[in-house]
Structure formats: structure tokens, C-alpha cells
C-alpha positions as CSV (number, residue, x, y, z in Angstrom):
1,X,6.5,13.4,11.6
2,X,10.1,15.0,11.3
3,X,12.2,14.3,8.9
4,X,16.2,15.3,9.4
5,X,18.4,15.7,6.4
6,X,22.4,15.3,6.2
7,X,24.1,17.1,3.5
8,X,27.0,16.7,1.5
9,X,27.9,19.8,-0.3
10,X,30.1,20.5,-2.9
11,X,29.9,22.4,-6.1
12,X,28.2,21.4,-9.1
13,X,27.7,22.7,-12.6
14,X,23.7,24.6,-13.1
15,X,20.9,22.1,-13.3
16,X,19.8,21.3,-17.2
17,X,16.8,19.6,-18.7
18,X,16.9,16.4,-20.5
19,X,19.2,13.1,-19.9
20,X,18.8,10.0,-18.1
21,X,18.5,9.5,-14.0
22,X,18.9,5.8,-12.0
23,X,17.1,5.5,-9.6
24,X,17.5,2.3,-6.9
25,X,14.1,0.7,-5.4
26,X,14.1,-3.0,-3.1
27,X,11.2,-4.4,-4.8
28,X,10.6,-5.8,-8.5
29,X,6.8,-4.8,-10.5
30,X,4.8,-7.6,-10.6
31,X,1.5,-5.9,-12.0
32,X,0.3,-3.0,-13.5
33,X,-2.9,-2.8,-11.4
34,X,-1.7,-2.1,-7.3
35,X,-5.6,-2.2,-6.3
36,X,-6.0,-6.1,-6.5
37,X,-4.9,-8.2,-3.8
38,X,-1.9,-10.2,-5.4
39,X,-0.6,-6.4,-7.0
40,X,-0.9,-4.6,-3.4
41,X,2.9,-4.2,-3.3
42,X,4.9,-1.1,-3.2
43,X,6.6,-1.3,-5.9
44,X,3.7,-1.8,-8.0
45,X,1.9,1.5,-6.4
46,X,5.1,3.5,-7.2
47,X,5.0,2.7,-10.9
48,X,1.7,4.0,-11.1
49,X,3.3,7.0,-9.4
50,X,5.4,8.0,-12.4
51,X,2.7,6.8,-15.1
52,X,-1.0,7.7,-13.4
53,X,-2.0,11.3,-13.0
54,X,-4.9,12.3,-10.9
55,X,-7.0,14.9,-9.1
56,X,-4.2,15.4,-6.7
57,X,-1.5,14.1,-4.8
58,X,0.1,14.8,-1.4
59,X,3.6,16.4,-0.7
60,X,6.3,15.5,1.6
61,X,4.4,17.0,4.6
62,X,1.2,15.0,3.6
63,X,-0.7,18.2,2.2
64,X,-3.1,17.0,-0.3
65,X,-2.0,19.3,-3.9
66,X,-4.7,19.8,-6.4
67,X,-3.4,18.8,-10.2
68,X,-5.8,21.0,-12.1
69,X,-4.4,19.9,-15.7
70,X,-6.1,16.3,-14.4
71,X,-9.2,17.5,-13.4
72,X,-10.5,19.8,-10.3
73,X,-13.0,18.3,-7.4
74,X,-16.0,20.5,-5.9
75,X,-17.7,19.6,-2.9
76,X,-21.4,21.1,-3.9
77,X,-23.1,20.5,-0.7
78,X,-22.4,19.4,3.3
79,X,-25.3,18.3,3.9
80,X,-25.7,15.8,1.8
81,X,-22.0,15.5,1.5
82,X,-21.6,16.1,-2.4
83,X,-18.9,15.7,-4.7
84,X,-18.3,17.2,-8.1
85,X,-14.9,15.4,-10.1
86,X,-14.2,17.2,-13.6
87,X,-12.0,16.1,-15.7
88,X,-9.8,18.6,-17.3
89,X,-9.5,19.1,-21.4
90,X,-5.9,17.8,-20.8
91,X,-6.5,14.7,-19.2
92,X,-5.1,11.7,-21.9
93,X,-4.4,8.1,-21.9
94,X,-0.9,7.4,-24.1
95,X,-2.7,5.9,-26.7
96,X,-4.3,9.2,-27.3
97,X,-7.8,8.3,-26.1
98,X,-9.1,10.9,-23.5
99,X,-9.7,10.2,-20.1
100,X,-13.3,9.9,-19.7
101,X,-16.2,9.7,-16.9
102,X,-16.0,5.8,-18.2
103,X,-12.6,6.0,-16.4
104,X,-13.8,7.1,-13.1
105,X,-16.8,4.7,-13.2
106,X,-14.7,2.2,-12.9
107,X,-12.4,3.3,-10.2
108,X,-15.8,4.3,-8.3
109,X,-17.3,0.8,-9.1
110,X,-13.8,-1.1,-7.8
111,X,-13.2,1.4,-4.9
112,X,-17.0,1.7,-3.6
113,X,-17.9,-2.5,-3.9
114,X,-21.5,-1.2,-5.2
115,X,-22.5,-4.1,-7.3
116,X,-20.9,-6.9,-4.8
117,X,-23.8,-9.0,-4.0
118,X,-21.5,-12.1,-2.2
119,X,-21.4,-14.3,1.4
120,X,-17.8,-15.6,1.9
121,X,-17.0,-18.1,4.6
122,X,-14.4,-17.8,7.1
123,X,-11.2,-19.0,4.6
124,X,-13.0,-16.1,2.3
125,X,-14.3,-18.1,-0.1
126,X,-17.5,-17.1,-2.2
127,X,-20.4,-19.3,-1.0
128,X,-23.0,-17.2,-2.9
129,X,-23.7,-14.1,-5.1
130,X,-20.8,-12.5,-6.9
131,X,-17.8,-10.4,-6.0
132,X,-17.2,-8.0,-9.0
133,X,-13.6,-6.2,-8.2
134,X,-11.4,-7.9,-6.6
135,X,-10.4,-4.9,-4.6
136,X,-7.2,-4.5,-1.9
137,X,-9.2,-1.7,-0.5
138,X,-11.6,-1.0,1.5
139,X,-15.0,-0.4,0.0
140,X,-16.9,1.3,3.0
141,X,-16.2,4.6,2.2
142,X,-17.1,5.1,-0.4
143,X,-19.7,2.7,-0.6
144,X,-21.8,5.7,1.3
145,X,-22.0,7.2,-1.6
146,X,-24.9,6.7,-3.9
147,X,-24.3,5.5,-7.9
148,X,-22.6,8.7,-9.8
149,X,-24.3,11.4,-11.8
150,X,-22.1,11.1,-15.2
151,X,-22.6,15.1,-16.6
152,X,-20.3,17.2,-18.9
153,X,-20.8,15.2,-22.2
154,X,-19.1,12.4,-20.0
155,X,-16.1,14.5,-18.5
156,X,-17.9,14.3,-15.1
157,X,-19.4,12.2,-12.2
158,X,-20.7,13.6,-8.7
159,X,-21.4,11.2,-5.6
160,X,-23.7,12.1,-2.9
161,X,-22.9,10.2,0.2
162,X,-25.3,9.0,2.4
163,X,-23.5,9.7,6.0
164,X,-20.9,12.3,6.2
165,X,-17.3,10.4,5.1
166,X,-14.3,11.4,6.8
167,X,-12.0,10.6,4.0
168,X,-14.0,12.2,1.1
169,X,-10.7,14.5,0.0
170,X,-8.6,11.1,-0.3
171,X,-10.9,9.7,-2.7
172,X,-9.0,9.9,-6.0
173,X,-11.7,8.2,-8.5
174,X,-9.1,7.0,-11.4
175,X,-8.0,3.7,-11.9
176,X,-6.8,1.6,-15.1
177,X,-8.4,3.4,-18.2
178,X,-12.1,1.5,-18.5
179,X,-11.4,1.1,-23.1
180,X,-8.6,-1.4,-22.4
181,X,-10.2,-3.5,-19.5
182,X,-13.1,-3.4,-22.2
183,X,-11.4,-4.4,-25.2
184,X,-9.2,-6.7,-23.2
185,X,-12.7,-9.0,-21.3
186,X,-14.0,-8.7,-25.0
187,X,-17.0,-7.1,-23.7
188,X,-18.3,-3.4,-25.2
189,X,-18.1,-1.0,-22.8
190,X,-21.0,0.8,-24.0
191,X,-22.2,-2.5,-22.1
192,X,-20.4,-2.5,-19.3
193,X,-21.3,1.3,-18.8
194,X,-25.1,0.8,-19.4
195,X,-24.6,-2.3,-16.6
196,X,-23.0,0.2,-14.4
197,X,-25.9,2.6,-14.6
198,X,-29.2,0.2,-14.6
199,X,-27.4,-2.6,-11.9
200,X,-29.0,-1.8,-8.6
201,X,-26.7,-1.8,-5.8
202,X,-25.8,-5.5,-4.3
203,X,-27.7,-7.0,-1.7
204,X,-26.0,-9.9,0.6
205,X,-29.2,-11.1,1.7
206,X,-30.8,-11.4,-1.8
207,X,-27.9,-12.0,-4.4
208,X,-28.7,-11.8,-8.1
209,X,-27.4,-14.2,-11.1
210,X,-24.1,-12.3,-12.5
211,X,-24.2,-9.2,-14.9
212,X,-22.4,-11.2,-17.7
213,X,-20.7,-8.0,-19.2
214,X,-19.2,-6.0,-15.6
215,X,-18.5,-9.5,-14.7
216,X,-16.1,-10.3,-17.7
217,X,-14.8,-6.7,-18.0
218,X,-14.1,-7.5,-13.4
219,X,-12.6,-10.3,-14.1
220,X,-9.6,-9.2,-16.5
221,X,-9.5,-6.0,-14.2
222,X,-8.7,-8.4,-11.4
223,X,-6.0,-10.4,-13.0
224,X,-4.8,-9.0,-16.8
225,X,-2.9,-6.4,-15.9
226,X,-0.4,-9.0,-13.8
227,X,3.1,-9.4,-15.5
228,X,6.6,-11.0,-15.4
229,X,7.8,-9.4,-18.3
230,X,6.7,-6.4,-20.6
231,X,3.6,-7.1,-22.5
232,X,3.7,-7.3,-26.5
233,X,0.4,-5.2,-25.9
234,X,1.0,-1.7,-24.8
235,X,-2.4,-0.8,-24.0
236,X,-1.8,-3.2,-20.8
237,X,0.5,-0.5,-19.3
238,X,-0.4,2.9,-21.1
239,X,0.2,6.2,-18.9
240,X,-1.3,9.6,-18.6
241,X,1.4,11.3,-16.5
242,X,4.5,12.3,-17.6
243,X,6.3,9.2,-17.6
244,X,5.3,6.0,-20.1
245,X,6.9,2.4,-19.5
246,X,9.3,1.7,-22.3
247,X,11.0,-1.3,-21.2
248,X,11.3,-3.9,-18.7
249,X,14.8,-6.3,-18.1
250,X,13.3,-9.5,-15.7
251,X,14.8,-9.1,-12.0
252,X,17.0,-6.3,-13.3
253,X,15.5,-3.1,-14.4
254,X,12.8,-0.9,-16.0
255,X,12.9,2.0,-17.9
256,X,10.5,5.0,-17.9
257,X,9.9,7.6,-21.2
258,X,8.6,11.2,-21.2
259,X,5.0,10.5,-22.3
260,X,4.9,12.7,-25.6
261,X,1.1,12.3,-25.3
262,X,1.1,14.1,-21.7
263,X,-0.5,17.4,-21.9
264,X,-0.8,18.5,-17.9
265,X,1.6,20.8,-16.1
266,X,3.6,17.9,-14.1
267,X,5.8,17.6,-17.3
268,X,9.1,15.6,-16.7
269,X,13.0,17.6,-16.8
270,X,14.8,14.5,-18.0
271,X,14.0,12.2,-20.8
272,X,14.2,8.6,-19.2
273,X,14.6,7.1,-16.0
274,X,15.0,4.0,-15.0
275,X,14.6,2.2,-12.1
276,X,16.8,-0.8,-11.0
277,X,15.8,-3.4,-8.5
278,X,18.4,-3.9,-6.3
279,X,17.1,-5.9,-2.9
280,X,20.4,-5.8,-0.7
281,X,20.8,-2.1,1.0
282,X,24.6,-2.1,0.6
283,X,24.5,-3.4,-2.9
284,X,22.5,-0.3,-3.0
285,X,25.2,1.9,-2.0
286,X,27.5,0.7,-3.5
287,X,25.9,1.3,-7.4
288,X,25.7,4.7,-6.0
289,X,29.3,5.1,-5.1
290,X,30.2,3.5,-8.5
291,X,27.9,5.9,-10.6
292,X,25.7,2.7,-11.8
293,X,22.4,5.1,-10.0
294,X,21.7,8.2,-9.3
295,X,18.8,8.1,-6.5
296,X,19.0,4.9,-4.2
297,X,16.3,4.4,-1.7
298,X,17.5,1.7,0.6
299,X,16.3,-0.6,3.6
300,X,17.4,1.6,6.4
301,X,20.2,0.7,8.9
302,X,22.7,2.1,11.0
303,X,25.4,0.4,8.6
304,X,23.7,1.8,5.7
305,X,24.1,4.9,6.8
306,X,27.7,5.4,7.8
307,X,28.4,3.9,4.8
308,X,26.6,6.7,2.6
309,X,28.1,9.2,5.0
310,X,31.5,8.4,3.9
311,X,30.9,8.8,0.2
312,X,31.5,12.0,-1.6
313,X,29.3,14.2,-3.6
314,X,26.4,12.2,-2.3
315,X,23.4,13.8,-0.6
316,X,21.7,11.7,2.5
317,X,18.3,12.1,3.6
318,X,17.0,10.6,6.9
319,X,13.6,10.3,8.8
320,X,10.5,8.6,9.8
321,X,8.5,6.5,7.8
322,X,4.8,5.5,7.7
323,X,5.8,2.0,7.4
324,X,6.2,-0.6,10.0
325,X,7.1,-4.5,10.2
326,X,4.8,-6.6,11.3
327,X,4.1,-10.5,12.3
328,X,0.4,-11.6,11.7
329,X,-1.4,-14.6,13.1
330,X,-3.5,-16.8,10.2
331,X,-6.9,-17.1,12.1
332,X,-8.1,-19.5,9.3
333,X,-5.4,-22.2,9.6
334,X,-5.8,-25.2,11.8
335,X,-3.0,-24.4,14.3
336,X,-3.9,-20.9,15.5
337,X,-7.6,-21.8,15.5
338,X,-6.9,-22.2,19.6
339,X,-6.3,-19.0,21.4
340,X,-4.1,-20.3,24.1
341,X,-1.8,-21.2,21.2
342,X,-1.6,-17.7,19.3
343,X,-0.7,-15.8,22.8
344,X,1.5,-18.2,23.2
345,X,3.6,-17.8,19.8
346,X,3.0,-14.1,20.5
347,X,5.0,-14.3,24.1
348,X,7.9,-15.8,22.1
349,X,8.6,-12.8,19.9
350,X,11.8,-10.9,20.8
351,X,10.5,-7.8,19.6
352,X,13.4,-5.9,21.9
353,X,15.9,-8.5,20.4
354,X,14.9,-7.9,16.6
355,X,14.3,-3.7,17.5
356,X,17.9,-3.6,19.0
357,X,19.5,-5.6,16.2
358,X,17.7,-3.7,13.5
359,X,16.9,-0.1,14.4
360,X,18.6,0.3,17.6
361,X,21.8,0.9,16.0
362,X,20.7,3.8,14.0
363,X,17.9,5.0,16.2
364,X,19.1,4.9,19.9
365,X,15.7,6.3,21.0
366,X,13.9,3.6,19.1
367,X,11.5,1.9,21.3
368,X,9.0,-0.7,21.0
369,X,6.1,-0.3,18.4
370,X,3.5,-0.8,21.2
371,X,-0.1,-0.2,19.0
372,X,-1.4,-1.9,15.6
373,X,-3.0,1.3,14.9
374,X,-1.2,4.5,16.0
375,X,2.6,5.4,15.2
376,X,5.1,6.4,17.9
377,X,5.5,10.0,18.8
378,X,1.9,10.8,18.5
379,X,-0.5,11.6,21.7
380,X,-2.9,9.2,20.5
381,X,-0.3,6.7,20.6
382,X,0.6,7.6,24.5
383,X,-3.0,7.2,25.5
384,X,-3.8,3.6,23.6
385,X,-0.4,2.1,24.8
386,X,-1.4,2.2,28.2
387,X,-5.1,0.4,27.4
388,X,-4.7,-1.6,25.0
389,X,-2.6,-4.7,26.4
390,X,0.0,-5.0,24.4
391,X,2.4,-4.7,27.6
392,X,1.8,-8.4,28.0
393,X,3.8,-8.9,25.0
394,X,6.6,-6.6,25.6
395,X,8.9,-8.9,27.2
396,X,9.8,-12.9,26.0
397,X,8.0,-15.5,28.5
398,X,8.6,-18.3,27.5
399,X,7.7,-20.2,30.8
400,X,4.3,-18.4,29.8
401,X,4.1,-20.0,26.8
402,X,4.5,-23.1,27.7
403,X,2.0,-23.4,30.3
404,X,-0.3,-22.2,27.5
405,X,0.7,-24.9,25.3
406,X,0.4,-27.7,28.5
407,X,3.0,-30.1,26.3
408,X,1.9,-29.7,23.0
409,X,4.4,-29.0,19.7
410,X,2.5,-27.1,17.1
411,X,4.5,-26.2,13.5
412,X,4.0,-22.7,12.6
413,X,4.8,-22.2,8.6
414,X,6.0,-18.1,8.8
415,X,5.9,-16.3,5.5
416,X,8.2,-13.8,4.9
417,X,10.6,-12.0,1.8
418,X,13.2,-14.2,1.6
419,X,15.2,-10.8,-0.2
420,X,14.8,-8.8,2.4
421,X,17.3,-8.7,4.8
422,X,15.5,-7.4,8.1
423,X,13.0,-9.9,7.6
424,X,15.2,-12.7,7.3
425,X,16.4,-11.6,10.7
426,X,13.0,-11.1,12.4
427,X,12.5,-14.3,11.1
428,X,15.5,-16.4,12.5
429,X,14.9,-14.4,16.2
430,X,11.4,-16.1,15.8
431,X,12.1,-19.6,14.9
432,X,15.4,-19.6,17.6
433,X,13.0,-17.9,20.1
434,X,9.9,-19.8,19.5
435,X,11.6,-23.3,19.6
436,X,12.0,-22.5,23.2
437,X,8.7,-22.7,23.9
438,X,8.0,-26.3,22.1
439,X,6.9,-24.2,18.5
440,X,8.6,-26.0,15.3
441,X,8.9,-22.7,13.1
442,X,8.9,-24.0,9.7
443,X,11.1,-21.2,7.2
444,X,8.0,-20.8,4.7
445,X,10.0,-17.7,3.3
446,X,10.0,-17.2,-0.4
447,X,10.8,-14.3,-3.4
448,X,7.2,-14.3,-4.3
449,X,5.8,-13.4,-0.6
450,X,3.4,-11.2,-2.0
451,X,1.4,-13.1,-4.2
452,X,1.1,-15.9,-1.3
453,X,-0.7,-13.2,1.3
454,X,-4.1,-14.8,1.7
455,X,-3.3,-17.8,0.5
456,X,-4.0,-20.2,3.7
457,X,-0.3,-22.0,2.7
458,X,1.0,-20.2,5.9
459,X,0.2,-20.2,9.4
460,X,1.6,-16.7,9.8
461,X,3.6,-13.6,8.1
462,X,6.4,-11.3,8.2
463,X,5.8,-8.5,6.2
464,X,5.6,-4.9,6.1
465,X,3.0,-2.2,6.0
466,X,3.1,1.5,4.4
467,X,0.5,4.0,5.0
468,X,-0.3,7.4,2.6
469,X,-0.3,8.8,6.6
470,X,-3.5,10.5,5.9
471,X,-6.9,9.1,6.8
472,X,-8.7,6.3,8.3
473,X,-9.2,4.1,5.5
474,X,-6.3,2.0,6.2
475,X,-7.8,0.3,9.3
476,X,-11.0,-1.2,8.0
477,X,-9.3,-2.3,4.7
478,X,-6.6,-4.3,7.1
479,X,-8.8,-5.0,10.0
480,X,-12.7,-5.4,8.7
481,X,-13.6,-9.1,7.9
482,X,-14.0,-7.9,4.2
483,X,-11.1,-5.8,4.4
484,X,-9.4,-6.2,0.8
485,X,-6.0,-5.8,2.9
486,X,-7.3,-8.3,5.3
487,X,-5.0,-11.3,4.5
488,X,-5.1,-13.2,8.1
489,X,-8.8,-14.4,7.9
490,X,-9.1,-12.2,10.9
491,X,-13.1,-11.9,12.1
492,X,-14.5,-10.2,15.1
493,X,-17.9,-8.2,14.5
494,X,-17.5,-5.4,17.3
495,X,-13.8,-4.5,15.0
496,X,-16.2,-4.5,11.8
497,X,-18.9,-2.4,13.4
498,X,-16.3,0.2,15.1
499,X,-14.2,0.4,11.8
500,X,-17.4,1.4,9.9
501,X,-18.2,4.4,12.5
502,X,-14.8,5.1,12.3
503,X,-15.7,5.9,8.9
504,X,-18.5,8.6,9.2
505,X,-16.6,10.2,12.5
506,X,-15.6,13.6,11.7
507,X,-14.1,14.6,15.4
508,X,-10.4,13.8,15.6
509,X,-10.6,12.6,19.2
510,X,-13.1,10.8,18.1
511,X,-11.4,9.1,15.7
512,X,-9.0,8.5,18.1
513,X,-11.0,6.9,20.7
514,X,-13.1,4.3,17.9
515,X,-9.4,3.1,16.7
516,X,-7.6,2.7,20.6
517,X,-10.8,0.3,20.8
518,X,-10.0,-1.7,17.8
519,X,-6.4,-1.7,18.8
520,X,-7.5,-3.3,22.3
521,X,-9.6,-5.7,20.4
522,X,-6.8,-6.8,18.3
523,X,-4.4,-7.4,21.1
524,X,-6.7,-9.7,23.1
525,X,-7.4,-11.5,20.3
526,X,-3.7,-12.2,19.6
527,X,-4.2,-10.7,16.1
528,X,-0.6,-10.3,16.2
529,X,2.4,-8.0,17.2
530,X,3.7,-5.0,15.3
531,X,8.1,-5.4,15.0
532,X,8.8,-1.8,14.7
533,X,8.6,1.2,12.8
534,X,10.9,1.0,9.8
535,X,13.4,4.1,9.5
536,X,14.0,5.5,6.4
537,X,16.8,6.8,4.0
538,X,17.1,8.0,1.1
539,X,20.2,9.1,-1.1
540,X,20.9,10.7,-4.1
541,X,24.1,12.0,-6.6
542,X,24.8,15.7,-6.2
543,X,24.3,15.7,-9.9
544,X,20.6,15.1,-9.5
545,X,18.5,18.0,-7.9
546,X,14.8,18.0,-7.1
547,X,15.1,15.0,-4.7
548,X,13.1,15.5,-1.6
549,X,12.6,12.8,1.6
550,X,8.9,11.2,1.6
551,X,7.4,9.4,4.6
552,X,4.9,7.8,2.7
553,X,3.9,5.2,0.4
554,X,4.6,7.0,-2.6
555,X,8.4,7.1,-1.8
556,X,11.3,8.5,-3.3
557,X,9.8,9.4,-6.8
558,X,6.7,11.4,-5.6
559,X,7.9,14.4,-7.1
560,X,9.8,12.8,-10.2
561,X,8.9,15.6,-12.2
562,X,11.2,18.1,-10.6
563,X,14.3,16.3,-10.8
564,X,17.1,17.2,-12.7
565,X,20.6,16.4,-13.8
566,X,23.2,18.4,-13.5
């Protein structure tokens, strides 16, 4: 996608090393561990940015850049697909400890859902057998792999996949380091390790009693490394990039340390930075007019961005993002169970209304966000739009609705972040909209959104989601029944069995042609209706160099290392 820049120029004194740079995010941390359901946020996953190193990561034009002083990665073989990870000499936790093949175990056993032996009903509740790692991801990737050879005296795994994977480059095998989940469950992790290697791998159909040992050391993976405040215990948030967590105000601010135990090449110019959370866009702007931050990176809006315009000695970076709003039907509460009554809400969306009062003004070209799957501006998009049905929702019908509904009145609870100003809008569009119709939109909006995704306490959701813009895996972790993203209760068999080709599909137009099926099988089934495509800004002090515009998830600190004051 292209990304536009608008400079401010003046001159500055030479850039220097050391000192202390602001930066601005939306979102507070709520959990050290972004892989779990209830941590999936973004600000979570951009924490790990500055304090997790691994065996790569991808640039501002999505090119995936190898970080030897990790580790390097060596496919050994096509055919079988096979997979070499070796961890570099270099490769430490903060507390010292070195990062080990006990560390990628882990990641492998959260990310691949190898030992999961469990049946969950429709509200996705376990009804039998056990479900390890509570993983936000989706496990069928690399769940073609077989169980690791550990080699190197333990600085080494390879996986051998069974089918060819289409994401096998994205695969990233690090997670939290494997000593502190250990020492945390109170389990050994000689234990856990000797579990990991003798287990066989879990069978639905013939579940076995629970490995006591991976099952503790799972269960504090899943939920220990959650926080409101900064943990007495520093092993709950130790680093092995360049940055460490130092400190951590409630609802105001953390601040991030060079990591004196960090011995790989991505090493830090400034001492400290901190990141402020700061929900409201022009409160935003207006700590970065005042000096209070350095980097902001705001919701987008047309008033946002006149208003950075005007400043001086302020740099303003514009473009797409990988990120899109989104309302979502709950299929497993009582009042969507009916068909008739989810196309119904659906017809009472003003998607033009919300895109003309939200991105319209600083996007003039914007038009609607017509596929679940595909972004905008893409050919793939062009061809799905005009397959896939989602024209029947383009427009408000409201006399369409309510022949659906034949009388009835049903109360919709919508979820939705209740700091987050575009959301709040969406939402009142919705409820004025939908009460047309007969609907009674109940306002379930709330600060803690996030960890209520799933939760059946809503009948549907406002929210937003972010993609790396690389790969497949994104739509069977959102759209597969077991998806870990999968926070609708959505189920329909033919999506499950297409998402898992989509998988081992090499063939771009393939790839293509698998996910315009799932996005016409989402649309009948009033899965729900994307908003739009969020725009992005970013801004930045001219005393700060280094700061470059990302599209992805990884946002504006993706290349922290290379700023700079001046």
C-alpha cells in the first residue's frame, strides 16, 4: 500500500545518542503476554515490540529482515518442508539466562495446539479433553508440523511439516521465556520439557487425562503474565531486545530502559523512552505542540491533521493502514440465533453515514470497505466485491428490515471502547439508525472492551482489527470455529475446511480465490459488516530522527532502535 509523507522542515542541531524520547500511543498495557485471548490488544503486542527480539521482523514495506544476533532460520528441505531455527550466542533474557530451545518449545507448543486434545460446544466451552495454551492464534499452521528436533546442545529445534505451509517464513518460534512460566506454575521445567517431548500429539476423538506438569506451566502462561500495575517480580516482564520495562504510572504512562543485558545488533540510541497513553487524538496533538512528547501516533482524522499541519517544527506522516473497524454479530447469544434478525441489524448500519463522518473528511476517495477479507485498492479486492454480496448491505433499508423482523423488538447489547472516539460515533449512528427498524440498541460500551471479547455479555461489537499485512494466517484465526481470534461464536464447516486449504495453498490466485469464498460465506451468513479502513497518522518533533510511517501492527515504534534526539 502507499504511504504519503508531509514534511515540515527546518533546521536542527546533528543527531546525538543518549536522552529520553515521548512517545504518544491510544491504548493502555494490560498484559505482558499479547498471544492469549484477553492480552490480544495492540498495545500489548507493541510492548513486546520494544522488549522481545526474534528471528526477524518486517520493515515499513512488509519485507521480512533477518536479525542474525537472535538467531538465523534454514529451510533444509522442500519436500518435506523443513525448518532449521538456531539461536544465536547473543540471544539473552534480562535476567541473564540465555535464550534456549526450552524457549522456542514453548512458543511452538502455544502456536502449533499440538497437545490440545479438547471438544468445545458452540458458546466454546470445554466439554471434554484439555485445551493446553490458551492461544489468540491460529494453531493450523503450524500444527502441520511434526513435534521439533531440539539439536545444538539445546540452541536449536527443526520442524518438518507435513503439507507444504504457506506461511512457514512468518513463523517466529519465541514467546515468553519457558524458566519463568516454570518457576512461576511451580512445576520443573525439566518436567515440562520431558512432557513436551514424550506427550503424543492430541487426539479430539480419544482425549487423554491432563499432563499435570504442561498443564500447570499452560495455565500461568495463559493468565500470569496479566497486569494493572508493574509487578514486584521482574521476571514477569523481563526483555531480550534492547529496551527493558522500568516503570509503569496506572492510566498514565510507562517507561522503557536500555537493556544493559542486550548483546544483539538492534541496540537502542537513546537511554529511555516512555510511552504515554493518551486516548483522545487532539489531546494527542496538543502534548506534542507543548513539548510533553516527542512521537504521537494518533486516531486519524481530517481535524487531526490540519491541526498537526499548523504546528511548527513538527514532522507529519500520512498513509494506509492494515487496520479496519468492524461490527460483528454474536452467533452464540439468544437474539442473533435467527437469521432474519442478523440481516436485518446488518441493513440498519449507515456504513456511508459513519465513512463520511469519519474518513471522508480526510480521505475524499474513501469508499466503502466492501470485503471481510481483502483491503481496498487491491485486484483481489475488485474481483470479490462483485461476488460476494455485500452490495445488499451497502445502502440503509430500513423498510427491509422490518419486514424481516414481521413486528418484533429485539435488544441488541453492542460492545465497543468507550475511549475511543470513532467508535463512540459508529456506535451512536447504529443505535439512532437501528431504532428505526424496531432494534433497542443497548450502549454496552466500556474501558475494558478488550477483556469482554468472547465473553457472551454482548450481543455484538465494535472494534477494530490490525493485520502484520503479510500472510494468510489471519483468516482462520478470526474466521475458523477454533479460531483463537474467533470471538463471535461464529461456526460454518465449509469456512473451517476452506481456511485450512487456504493454509497449504502456495499459488497466489489461489489464495485468492479460497478467501473470496470465505468472504461470500461470511456475508450470507450475516457474520457481520466491515465500517472502514482506518487511515493512519503519525507525527513526530523535528528533534527526534529515525521515525518512519508503518502500516502494520507493529506501529510507530517498529524501528525504535534508530531513533534519535537531536
Amino acid at each position: 500500500m502507499a504511504v504519503t509523507g508531509c514534511t515540515t522542515t527546518n533546521e536542527t542541531p546533528s543527531t546525538t545518542t543518549g536522552g529520553t524520547i515521548t512517545v504518544a500511543e491510544v491504548n493502555e498495557v494490560t498484559s505482558f503476554n499479547p498471544n492469549t485471548p484477553q492480552g490480544n490488544l495492540d498495545m500489548n503486542a507493541k510492548l513486546t515490540g520494544y522488549t522481545r527480539s526474534g528471528f526477524f521482523y518486517l520493515d515499513d514495506k512488509l519485507n521480512i529482515i533477518p536479525d542474525k544476533s537472535f538467531g538465523t532460520v534454514e529451510k533444509t528441505s522442500d519436500d518435506p518442508l523443513t525448518v532449521k531455527y538456531t539461536l544465536a550466542k547473543t540471544a539473552t533474557w534480562s535476567d541473564g539466562t540465555p535464550v534456549t530451545a526450552d524457549d522456542m518449545m514453548l512458543a511452538w507448543a502455544v502456536q502449533s495446539g499440538f497437545f490440545n486434545d479438547s471438544t468445545t460446544d458452540a458458546d466454546g466451552n470445554v466439554t471434554s479433553g484439555t485445551t493446553y495454551f490458551d492461544y489468540a492464534g491460529d494453531t493450523s499452521g503450524l500444527g502441520l508440523a511434526d513435534k521439533p528436533v531440539v539439536g545444538d546442545d539445546n540452541t536449536s529445534i527443526t520442524l518438518t511439516y507435513s503439507e507444504p505451509y504457506a506461511d512457514w517464513q512468518l513463523i517466529n518460534p519465541i514467546d515468553a521465556p519457558a524458566h519463568v512460566v516454570a518457576d512461576h506454575a511451580g512445576v520443573a521445567l525439566k518436567d515440562v520439557m520431558s512432557a513436551m517431548q514424550t506427550m503424543p500429539r492430541g487426539d479430539a476423538a480419544k482425549p487423554a487425562a491432563p499432563n499435570d506438569a504442561l498443564k500447570t506451566f499452560a495455565d500461568f502462561w495463559n493468565t500470569g503474565f496479566d497486569a494493572t500495575s508493574l509487578p514486584t517480580d521482574k521476571t514477569l516482564y523481563l526483555s531480550s531486545a534492547g529496551m527493558v520495562l522500568d516503570s509503569w504510572v496506572p492510566k498514565q504512562s510507562i517507561t522503557l530502559v536500555r537493556n544493559p543485558d542486550y548483546k544483539g545488533d538492534l541496540k537502542p540510541k537513546v537511554d529511555k523512552i516512555v510511552v504515554r497513553f493518551i486516548g483522545d487524538a487532539q489531546a494527542q496533538v496538543t502534548a506534542l505542540q507543548n513539548g510533553e512528547v516527542d512521537i504521537i501516533n494518533p486516531q486519524a482524522s481530517a481535524d487531526t491533521i490540519k491541526s498537526l499541519e499548523a504546528l511548527k517544527n513538527v514532522t507529519t506522516l500520512t498513509g494506509n493502514q492494515f487496520s479496519y473497524d468492524h461490527l460483528d454479530i454474536s452467533f452464540n447469544t439468544k437474539v442473533f440465533k435467527d437469521a432474519n434478525v442478523r440481516k436485518a441489524f446488518l441493513m440498519t448500519v449507515p456504513r456511508q453515514q459513519i465513512l463520511d463522518a469519519i474518513v471522508t473528511p480526510q480521505n475524499p476517495d474513501a469508499t466503502l470497505d466492501d470485503s471481510q477479507l481483502f483491503f481496498p485498492g487491491t485486484d483481489a479486492y475488485d474481483a470479490a466485491i462483485k461476488v460476494n454480496g455485500s452490495s445488499a448491505y451497502d445502502k440503509v433499508d430500513i423498510d427491509g428490515a422490518k419486514a424481516l423482523l414481521a413486528g418484533a423488538t429485539p435488544e441488541v447489547r453492542v460492545l465497543y471502547n468507550t475511549k475511543n472516539p470513532n467508535r463512540v460515533a459508529s456506535f451512536q449512528a447504529l443505535q439512532a439508525s437501528a431504532a428505526k427498524a424496531g432494534f433497542k440498541v443497548i450502549d454496552g460500551g466500556a474501558e475494558n472492551w478488550g477483556s469482554l471479547l468472547g465473553s457472551g455479555t454482548y450481543d455484538a461489537s465494535i472494534f477494530g482489527w490490525i493485520s502484520s499485512g503479510v500472510g494468510v494466517a489471519g483468516v482462520p484465526q478470526i474466521f475458523s470455529t477454533k479460531g483463537g481470534g474467533n470471538y463471535s461464536g461464529y461456526s460454518n464447516a465449509q469456512v473451517d475446511s476452506l481456511a485450512k486449504q487456504l493454509q497449504v495453498t502456495l499459488d497466489k490466485k489461489a489464495q485468492d480465490d479460497i478467501q473470496t469464498q470465505i468472504d461470500t460465506l461470511l456475508w450470507g451468513d450475516g457474520y457481520g459488516v466491515p465500517l472502514f479502513v482506518a487511515p493512519g497518522v503519525m507525527a513526530n518533533s523535528n528533534n527526534v530522527t529515525g521515525v518512519v510511517y508503518y502500516p502494520g501492527q507493529a506501529g510507530v515504534g517498529w524501528n525504535y532502535w534508530e531513533w534519535a534526539k537531536k
